[in-house]
C-alpha positions as CSV (number, residue, x, y, z in Angstrom):
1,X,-44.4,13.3,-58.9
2,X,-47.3,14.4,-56.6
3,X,-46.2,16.0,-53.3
4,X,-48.0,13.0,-51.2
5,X,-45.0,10.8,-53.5
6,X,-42.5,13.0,-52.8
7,X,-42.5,12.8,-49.2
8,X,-42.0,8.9,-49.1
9,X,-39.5,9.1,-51.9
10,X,-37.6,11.8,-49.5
11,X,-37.6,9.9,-46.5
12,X,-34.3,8.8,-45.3
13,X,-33.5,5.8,-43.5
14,X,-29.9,4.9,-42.2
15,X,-28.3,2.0,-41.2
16,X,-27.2,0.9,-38.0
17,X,-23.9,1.7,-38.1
18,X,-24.9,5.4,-38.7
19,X,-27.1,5.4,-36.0
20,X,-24.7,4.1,-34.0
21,X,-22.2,6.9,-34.9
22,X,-24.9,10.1,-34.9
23,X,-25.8,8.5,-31.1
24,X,-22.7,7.9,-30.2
25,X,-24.0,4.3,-28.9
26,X,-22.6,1.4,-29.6
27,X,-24.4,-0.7,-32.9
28,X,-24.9,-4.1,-30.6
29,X,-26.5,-0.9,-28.3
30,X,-28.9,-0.5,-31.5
31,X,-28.9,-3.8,-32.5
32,X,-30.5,-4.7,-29.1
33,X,-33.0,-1.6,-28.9
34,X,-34.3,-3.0,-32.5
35,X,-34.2,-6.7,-31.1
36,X,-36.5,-5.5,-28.1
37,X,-38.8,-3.5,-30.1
38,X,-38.3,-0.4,-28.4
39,X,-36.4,1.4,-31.8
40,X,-38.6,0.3,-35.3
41,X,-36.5,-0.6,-38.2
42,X,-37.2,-1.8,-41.6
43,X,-35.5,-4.6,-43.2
44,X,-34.9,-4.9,-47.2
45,X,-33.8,-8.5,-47.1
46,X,-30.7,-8.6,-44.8
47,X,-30.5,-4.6,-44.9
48,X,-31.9,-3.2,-41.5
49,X,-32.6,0.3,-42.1
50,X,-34.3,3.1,-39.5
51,X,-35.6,6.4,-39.9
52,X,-34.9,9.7,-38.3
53,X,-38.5,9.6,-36.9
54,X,-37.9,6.4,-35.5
55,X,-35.0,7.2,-33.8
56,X,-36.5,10.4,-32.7
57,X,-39.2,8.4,-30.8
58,X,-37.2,6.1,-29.5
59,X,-34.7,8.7,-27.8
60,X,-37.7,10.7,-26.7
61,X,-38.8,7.4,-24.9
62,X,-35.5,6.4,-23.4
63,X,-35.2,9.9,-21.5
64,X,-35.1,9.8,-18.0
């Protein structure tokens, strides 16, 4: 595996529920963040998935 595969194959994504609990917001709190395009999530199917960098942006853009 080349290191430019690596990375992607490293890359984490959670699901809402774990957002949910590392953010200690509530998942329809999540759900509606995704909904209004202001967190980015991927979907597999049914699966909604987000990554850390994703959620880093979107709490770096919801500070006041």
């Amino acid at each position: 595996m080349t290191p430019s595969n690596r990375s992607a194959v490293e890359k984490r994504l959670f699901t809402v529920t774990q957002i949910a609990e590392m953010t200690s917001l509530s998942e329809a709190t999540i759900r509606r963040a995704i909904r209004d395009e202001k967190l980015k999530a991927h979907y597999f199917g049914d699966a909604v998935r987000i990554s850390i960098e994703d959620l880093d942006a979107y709490l770096i853009a919801s500070r006041r």
